[in-house]
C-alpha positions in Angstrom: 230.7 43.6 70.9 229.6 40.9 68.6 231.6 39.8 65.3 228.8 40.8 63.2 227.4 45.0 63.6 224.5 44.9 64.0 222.8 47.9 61.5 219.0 49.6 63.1 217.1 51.0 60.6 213.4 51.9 60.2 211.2 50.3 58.0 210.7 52.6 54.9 212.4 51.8 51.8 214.2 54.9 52.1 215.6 54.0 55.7 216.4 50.8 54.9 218.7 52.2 51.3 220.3 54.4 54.0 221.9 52.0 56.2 222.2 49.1 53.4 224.6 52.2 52.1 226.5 51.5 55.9 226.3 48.1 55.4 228.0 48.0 52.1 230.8 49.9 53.1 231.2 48.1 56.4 231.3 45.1 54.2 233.7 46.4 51.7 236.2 47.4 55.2 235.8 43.7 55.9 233.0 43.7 58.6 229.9 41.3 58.8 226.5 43.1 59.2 222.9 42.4 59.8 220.3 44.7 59.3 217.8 45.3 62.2 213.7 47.0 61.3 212.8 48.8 64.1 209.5 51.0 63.7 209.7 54.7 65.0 206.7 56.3 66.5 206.6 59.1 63.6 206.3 55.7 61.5 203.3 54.4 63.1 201.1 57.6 64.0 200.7 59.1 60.5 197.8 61.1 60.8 198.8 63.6 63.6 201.1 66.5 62.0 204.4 66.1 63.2 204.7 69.8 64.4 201.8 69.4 66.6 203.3 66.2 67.9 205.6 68.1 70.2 208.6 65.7 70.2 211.7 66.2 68.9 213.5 63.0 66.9 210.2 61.4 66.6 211.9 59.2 64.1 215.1 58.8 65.7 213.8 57.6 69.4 213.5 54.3 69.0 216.5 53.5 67.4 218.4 55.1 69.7 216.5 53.5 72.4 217.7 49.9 71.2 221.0 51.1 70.5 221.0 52.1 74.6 219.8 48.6 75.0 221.8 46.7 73.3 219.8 45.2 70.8 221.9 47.2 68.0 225.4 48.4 67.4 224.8 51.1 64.7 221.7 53.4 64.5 221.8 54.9 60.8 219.6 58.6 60.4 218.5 60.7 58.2 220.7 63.9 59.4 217.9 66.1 59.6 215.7 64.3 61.7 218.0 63.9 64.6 217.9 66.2 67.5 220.9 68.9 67.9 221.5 67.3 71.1 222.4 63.8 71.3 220.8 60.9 73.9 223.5 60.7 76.4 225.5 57.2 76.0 225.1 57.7 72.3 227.6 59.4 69.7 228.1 60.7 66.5 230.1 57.4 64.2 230.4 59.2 60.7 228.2 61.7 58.6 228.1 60.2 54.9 228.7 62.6 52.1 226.1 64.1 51.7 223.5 63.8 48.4 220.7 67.0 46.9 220.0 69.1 50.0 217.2 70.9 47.8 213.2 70.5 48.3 211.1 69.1 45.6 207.7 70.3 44.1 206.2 67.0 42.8 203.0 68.1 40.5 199.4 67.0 41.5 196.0 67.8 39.5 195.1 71.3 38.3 199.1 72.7 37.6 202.0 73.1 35.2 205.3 74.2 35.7 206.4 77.5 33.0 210.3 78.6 32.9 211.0 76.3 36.5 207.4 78.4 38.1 204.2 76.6 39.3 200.9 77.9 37.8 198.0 77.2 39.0 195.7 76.4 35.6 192.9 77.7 37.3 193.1 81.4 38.7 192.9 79.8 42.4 195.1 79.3 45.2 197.2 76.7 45.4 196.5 73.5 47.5 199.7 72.2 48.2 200.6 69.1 50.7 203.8 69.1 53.0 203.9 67.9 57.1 206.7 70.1 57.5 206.1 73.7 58.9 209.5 74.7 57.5 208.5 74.3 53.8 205.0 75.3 54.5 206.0 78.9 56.1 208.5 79.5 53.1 206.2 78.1 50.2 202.8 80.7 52.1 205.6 83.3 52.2 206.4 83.2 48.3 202.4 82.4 47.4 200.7 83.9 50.0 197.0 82.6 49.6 197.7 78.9 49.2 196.1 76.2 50.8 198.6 73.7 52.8 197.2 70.3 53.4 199.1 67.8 55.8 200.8 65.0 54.1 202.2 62.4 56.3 204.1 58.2 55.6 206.9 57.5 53.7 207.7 58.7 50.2 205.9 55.8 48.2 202.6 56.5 50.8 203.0 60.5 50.2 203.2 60.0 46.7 200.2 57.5 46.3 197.9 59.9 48.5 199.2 62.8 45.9 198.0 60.4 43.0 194.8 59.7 44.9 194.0 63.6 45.9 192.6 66.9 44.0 196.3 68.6 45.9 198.1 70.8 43.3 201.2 69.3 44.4 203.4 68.4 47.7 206.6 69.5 48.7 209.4 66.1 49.1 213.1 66.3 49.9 215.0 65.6 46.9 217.6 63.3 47.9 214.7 61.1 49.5 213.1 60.5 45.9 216.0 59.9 44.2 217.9 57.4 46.2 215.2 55.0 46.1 214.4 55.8 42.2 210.9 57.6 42.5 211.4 61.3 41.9 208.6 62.0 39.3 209.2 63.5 35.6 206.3 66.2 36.2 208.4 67.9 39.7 210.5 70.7 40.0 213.7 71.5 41.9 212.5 74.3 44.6 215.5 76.2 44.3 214.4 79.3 46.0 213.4 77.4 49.4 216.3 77.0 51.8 216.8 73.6 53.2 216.3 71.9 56.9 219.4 71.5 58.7 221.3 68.8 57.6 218.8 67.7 54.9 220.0 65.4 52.5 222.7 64.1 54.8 223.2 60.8 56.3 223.9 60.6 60.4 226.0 56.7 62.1 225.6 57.0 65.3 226.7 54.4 68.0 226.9 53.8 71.3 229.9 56.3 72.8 231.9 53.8 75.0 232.4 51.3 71.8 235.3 52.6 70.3 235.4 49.3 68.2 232.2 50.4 65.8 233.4 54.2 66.2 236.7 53.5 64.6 235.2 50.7 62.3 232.4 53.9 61.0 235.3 56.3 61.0 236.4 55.6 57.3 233.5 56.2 56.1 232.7 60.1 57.3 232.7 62.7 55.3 234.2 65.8 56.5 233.1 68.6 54.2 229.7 67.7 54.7 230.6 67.6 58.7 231.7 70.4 58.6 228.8 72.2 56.7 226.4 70.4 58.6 227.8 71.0 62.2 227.1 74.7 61.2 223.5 74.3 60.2 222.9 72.6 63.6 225.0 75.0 65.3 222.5 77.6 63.8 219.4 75.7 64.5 220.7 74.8 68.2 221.6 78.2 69.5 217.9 79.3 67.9 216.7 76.7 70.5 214.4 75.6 67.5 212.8 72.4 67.3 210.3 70.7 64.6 207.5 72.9 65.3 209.8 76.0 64.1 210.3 77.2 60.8 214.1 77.1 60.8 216.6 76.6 57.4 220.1 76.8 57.0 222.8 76.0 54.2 226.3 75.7 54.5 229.0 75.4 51.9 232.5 75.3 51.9 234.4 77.0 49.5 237.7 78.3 48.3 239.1 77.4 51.7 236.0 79.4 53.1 232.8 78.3 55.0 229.4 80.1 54.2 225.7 80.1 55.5 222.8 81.1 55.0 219.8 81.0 57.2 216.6 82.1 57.9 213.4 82.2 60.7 210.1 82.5 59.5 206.7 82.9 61.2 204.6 79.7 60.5 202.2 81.4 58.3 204.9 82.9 56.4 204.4 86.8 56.7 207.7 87.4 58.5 210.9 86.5 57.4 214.6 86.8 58.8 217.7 85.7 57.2 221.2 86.2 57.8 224.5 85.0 55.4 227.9 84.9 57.5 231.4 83.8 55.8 234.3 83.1 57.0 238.0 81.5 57.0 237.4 77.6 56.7 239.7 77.5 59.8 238.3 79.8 61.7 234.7 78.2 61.1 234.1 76.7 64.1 231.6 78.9 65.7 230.1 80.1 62.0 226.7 78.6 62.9 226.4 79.9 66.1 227.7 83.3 65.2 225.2 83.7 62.6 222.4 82.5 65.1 223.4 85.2 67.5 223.3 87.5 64.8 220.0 86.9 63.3 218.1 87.2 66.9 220.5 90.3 67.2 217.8 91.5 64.6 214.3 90.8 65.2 214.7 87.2 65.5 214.4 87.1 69.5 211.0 89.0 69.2 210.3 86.5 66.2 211.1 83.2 68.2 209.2 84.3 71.4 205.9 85.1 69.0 206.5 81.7 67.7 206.6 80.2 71.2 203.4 82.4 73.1 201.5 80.9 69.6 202.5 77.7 70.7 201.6 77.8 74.1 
């Protein structure tokens, strides 16, 4: 391996305050770094939704690909964007604690928010902007009616076609504003909307035979937020669900306890399924998969397979 780790990152100013994060903390251990921009393919096609794109880690491929190669040392993710299963050759280095794991309502024309509710100033539907299915099956199963318009390119492109638009408002992660500085006054914490799997974390990965870069990103993982998000991917792994399913889970660890909650929904949001398991933080280990098991146990099998003959 070379003296200096090399760092792969994508292009957004989001990606690239993710892994300058890694970077300063590989500095402050006493390792040199150097960044590396590679684009992703969900970076460069940003017209096509990404659940009709049919490709699981659409932003994660090509990193991983020049980490395979060579060209990097480090690939640095947004959590929830990386596929339950990993490339082979390719490991998990650290999870970084993780920031807001909650989904934004930024405001657009024609709405106002009254006691932490959007209302509509017109007595219309709601036009509301979001590429992902998840947020658009949960926001058409609490507002039924609405009109959901694809929004696609990094947060300062979504948020400049927002401006530009007659859109009510679109859905953002919240930790994806406010790490780079640009969640706006006029938005709205959507508190009632459970989360992707693993949102808001931070994923290291590396290459699995070099232990150097594994032990040098070791320091830096976070293992309550392991913890919580190995269940949510547990849950979302045993559902066999990719980006083109509307699958959320939460985990939090409590008290010396682990709890989750997670749901399946049908993409246009009349069905709904949840499940909440707890357990002994010890005895944790299989919380996510238990309380996948649990929700197909109960109309989620039939729900999945519907979701998949719609697809097909």
């Amino acid at each position: 391996m070379p003296d200096t780790l090399r760092i792969g990152t994508r292009e957004s100013q989001l990606a690239v305050w993710q892994a300058t994060q890694v970077s300063d903390l590989l500095t402050a251990a006493g390792y040199k770094t150097e960044l590396v921009y590679i684009k992703s393919e969900g970076d460069i096609n940003l017209t096509t939704p990404l659940y009709e794109m049919g490709v699981q880690g659409i932003f994660t491929r090509s990193l991983d690909i020049a980490l395979l190669n060579n060209r990097i040392d480090i690939a640095v993710h947004s959590m929830k964007d990386v596929p339950v299963v990993l490339p082979k050759g390719i490991t998990q280095a650290a999870v970084l604690k993780r920031g807001s794991y909650k989904d934004l309502l930024v405001a657009g024309k024609g709405i106002q928010f009254i006691n932490n509710e959007p209302v509509p100033d017109q007595a219309s539907p709601f036009i509301i902007a979001t590429s992902s299915i998840r947020r658009k099956a949960q926001w058409l199963h609490r507002y039924p009616g609405s009109r959901m318009e694809n929004l696609r390119g990094n947060v300062n492109t979504r948020l400049k076609k927002l401006a530009e638009s007659e859109w009510n408002g679109a859905i953002f992660a919240a930790a994806g504003l406010e790490r780079v500085g640009l969640r706006p006054e006029n938005s709205i914490e959507l508190d009632w909307m459970l989360p992707a799997p693993a949102q808001g974390a931070i994923m290291v990965v590396c290459r699995l035979e070099d232990r150097r870069t594994w032990n040098a990103c070791q320091p830096m993982n976070d293992e309550h937020t392991a913890i919580c998000v190995k269940a949510e991917r547990d849950f979302l792994k045993t559902l066999m669900g990719g980006c083109s399913t509307p699958i959320s889970a939460l985990a939090g660890a409590n008290d010396g306890r682990l709890k989750i909650t997670g749901n399946i929904l049908s993409p246009d949001g009349t069905q709904k399924l949840e499940v909440e398991k707890e357990t002994l933080l010890e005895k944790s280990y299989s919380l996510g998969v238990d309380a996948a098991l649990e929700i197909l146990d109960n109309g989620g099998e039939q729900l999945m397979k519907a979701i998949r003959n719609s697809e097909g």
